[in-house]
N, C-alpha and C positions, 0 to 999 in steps of 0.2 A: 351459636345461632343455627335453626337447623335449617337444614336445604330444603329447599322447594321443590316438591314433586310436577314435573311435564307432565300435561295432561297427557292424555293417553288418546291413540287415533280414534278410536270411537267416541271418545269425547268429544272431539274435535268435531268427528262427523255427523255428529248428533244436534252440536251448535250451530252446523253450517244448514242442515236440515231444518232446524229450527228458524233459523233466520230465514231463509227460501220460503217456508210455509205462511211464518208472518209478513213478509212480503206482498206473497201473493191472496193472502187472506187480504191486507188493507187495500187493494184492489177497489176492492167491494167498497171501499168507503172515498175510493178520489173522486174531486169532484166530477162533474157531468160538463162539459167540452161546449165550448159558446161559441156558436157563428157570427159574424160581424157582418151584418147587416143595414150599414150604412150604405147610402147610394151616392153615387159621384156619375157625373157626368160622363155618357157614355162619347165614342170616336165620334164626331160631329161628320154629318153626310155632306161632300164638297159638291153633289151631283154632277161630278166628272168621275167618268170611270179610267181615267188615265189617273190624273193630277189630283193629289191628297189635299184638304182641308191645313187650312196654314193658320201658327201662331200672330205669322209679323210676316214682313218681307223686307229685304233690306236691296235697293238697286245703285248700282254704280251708271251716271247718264251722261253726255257730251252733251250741249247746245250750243244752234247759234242766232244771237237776239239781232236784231237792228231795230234802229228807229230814223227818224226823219227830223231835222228840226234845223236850219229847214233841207241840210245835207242828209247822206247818211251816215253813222256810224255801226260799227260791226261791232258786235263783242260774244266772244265765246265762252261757254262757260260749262266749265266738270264740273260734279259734283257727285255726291253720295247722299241718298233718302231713306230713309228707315220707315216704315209703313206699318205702325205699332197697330192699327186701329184697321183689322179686314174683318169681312162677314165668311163664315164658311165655305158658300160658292165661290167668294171673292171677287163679288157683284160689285160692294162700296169698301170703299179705299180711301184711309185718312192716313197723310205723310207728312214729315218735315223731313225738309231737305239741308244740308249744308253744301255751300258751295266755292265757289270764286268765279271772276269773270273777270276776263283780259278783254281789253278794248275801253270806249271811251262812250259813254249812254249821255242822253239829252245833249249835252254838246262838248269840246274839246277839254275841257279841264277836267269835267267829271270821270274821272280812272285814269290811269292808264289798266289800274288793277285793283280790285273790290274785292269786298268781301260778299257774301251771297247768304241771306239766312233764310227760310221760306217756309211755306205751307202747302200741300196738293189734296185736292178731294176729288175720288175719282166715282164716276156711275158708269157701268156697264149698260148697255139698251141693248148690246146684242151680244148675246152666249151661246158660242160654239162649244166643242170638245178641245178645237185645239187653236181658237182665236175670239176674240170679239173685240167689239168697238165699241169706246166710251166716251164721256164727255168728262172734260176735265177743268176746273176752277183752280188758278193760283194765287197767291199774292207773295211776294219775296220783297225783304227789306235791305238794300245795297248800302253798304260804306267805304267808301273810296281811302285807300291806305298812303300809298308815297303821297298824296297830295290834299289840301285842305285839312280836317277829311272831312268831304263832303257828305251828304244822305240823301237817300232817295230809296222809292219803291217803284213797282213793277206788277203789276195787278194784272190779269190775263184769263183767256178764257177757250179754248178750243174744243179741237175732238183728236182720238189716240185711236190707233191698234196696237191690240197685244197678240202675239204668236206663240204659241206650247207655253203660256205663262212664263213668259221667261225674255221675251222680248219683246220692247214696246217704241211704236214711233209716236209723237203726238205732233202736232202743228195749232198756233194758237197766235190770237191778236192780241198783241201787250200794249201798253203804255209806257214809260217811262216817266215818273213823276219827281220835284226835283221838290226836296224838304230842306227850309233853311235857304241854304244860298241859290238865287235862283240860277236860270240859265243865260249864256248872254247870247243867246241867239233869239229867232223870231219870236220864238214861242217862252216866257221867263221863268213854266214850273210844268207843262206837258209836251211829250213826245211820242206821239204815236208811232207804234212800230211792231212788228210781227215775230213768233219764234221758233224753233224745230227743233228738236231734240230726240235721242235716238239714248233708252237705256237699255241695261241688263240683271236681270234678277242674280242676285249669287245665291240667292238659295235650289238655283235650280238643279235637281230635279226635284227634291224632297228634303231638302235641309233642315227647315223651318216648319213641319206638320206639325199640325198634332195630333198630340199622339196621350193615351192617359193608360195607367198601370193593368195590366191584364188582370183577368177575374182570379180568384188565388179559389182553387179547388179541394176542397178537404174531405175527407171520407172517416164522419164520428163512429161506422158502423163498428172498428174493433174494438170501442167503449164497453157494449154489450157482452160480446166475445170476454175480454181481460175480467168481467165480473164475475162469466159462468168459468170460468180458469179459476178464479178465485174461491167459488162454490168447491168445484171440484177439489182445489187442496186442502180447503179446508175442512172436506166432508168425508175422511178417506175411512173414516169406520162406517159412514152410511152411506158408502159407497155405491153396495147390491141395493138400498132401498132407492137412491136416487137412481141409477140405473134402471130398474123396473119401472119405474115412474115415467121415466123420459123413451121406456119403448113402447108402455101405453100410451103416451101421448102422441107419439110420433101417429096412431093411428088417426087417419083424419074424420072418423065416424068420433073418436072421443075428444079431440080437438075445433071442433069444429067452430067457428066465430059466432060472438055474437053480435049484440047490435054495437055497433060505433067498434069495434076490435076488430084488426089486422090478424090475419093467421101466427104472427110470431106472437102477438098478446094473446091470441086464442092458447099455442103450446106451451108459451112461461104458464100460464092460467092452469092447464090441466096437470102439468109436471110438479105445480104447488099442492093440486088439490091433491094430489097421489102419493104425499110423502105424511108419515105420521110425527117425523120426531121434529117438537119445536123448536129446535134451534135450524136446522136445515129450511124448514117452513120457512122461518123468519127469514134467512139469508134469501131462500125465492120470492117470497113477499118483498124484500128489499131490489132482487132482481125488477119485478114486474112492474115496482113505483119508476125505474131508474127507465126502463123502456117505456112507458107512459111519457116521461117526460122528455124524452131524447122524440119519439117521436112528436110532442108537440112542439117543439123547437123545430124538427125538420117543417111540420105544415106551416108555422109562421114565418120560419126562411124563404119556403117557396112562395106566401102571401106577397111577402116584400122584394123579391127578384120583380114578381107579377106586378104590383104595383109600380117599382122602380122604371118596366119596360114602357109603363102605359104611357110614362111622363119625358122617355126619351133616355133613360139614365139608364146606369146598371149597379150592383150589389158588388160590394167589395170582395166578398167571398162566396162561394158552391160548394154548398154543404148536402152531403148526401146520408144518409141513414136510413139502411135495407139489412138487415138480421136476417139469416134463413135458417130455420128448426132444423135441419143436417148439421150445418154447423155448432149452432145451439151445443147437439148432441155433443158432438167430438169433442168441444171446449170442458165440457161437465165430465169428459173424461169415461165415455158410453157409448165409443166409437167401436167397429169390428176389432177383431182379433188383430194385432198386428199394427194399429196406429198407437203413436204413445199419447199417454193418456195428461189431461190437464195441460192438452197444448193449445193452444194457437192456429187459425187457419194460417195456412202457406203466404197468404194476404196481408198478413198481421204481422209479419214478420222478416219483415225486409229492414 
């Protein structure tokens, strides 16, 4: 069987050549780079310039309730609120609470110890930087555990301050209402009675903001660049004629724009008209569709950032596309003495 001859270095060097050229030749033909244009909801304005715009709030609170019926009884009661439902300012405020409550409501038998489930709606009437005061609506439903178990509610209504968002006193007139088994004192199902409570936000100082994904910045400009790279290695016998072409054009008396054209569409345009051989024409003709289209992508990117801002939102991505005829040059490989040739600006190449 006979042996197989090793290519030989030149061989080799010739296929790696090969491969390199066709590379940078299909250049010219990847696609054209899409900006994502969708618009999402920009950082919501908290109109505090300390304290950020919030998802939720979550607060840990102590109280202490009484009522009268026709004695008084005491009961105190911790709990923990979750405040799913805020406005940006953090004007109105929708919570449920969970709680407990040690002590004895409407009269001796009902507690010693409950359960505490509840509701809170809050309005702000007065906004500070770093306090205001609100009114506040509750209603909470009590189930008394070691004993009966009894039911009852607690419907309430006051006013609150909050200090650096992050602490709040409120003071409010409850009821005490007895569901099911009544009470056996004066009064057989109401107990009027007052309450106080003193919480703490744990999301303080900034736990809970929100917050939404930064704008992602993209720069399609070395699209352009990688095409006239591709010109270049693919053009290396019309090398002197595209070169001659791109140092007429560089002058801005034969460049010069016309209507609805950008100075880079101005130079791809005269660097086209100045070359004779068809197949290089074509590749710049294929240049010149590819800048047409890349710049109207850039004007309707910036249509839809403009739009996005008018409605309060912002664009998911910043897409830039700026070509400059210097560069142009160097990539086609028609740079001074001394740069190498069918590269890439410095930009391009990181």
């Amino acid at each position: 069987m006979p042996m197989m001859r090793r290519p030989s270095r030149a061989a080799l060097a010739f296929v790696i050549a090969a491969l390199f050229v066709a590379a940078r030749a299909g250049a010219a033909d990847a696609p054209l780079p899409v900006c994502d244009t969708h618009a999402e909801d920009a950082a919501p304005d908290s109109g505090n310039p300390v304290f950020p715009a919030r998802t939720h709030e979550v607060w840990l609170d102590v109280g202490y309730f009484g009522d009268w019926n026709p004695h008084h009884h005491p009961v105190f009661a911790p709990g923990l609120e979750l405040v799913p439902l805020v406005t940006a300012d953090q004007r109105w405020r929708l919570g449920m609470r969970l709680g407990g409550a040690l002590g004895s409501w409407g009269d001796d038998r009902h507690g010693w110890l409950s359960l505490d489930l509840g509701l809170r709606a809050r309005a702000s009437f007065v906004m500070e930087d770093f306090f205001d005061v609100y009114a506040v609506a509750k209603g909470d439903g009590l189930m008394t555990l070691p004993r009966g178990p009894y039911f009852g509610a607690r419907p309430g209504a006051g006013l609150g301050v909050r200090v650096a968002r992050a602490v709040e006193v409120e003071a409010t007139f409850d009821a005490a209402l007895a569901i099911g088994a009544t009470y056996t004192d004066s009064d057989p199902r109401f107990a009027p009675g007052f309450g106080v409570s003193v919480g703490f936000d744990m999301c303080f100082p900034d736990g809970c903001a929100r917050t939404v994904p930064p704008v992602v910045h993209k720069d399609f400009t070395c699209s352009i660049y990688e095409r006239a790279v591709a010109v270049c290695s693919a053009s290396a016998e019309e090398r002197a004629e595209l070169c001659d072409a791109v140092a007429t054009a560089m002058d801005g008396t034969v460049s010069t724009p016309r209507q609805r054209e950008d100075a880079t569409a101005a130079f791809l345009r005269a660097v086209a008209e100045g070359v004779r051989t068809p197949a290089l024409a074509a590749r710049l003709e294929a240049m010149r569709a590819a800048h047409r289209e890349m710049s109207r992508r850039r004007d309707a990117e910036d249509d839809a950032e403009r739009a996005a801002a008018r409605g309060g939102r912002t664009t998911v991505e910043h897409c830039a596309y700026a070509p400059y005829a210097a560069e142009l040059r160097d990539a086609f490989g028609c740079a001074p003495e001394g740069t190498p040739a069918c590269a890439l600006p410095a930009s391009c190449r990181r």
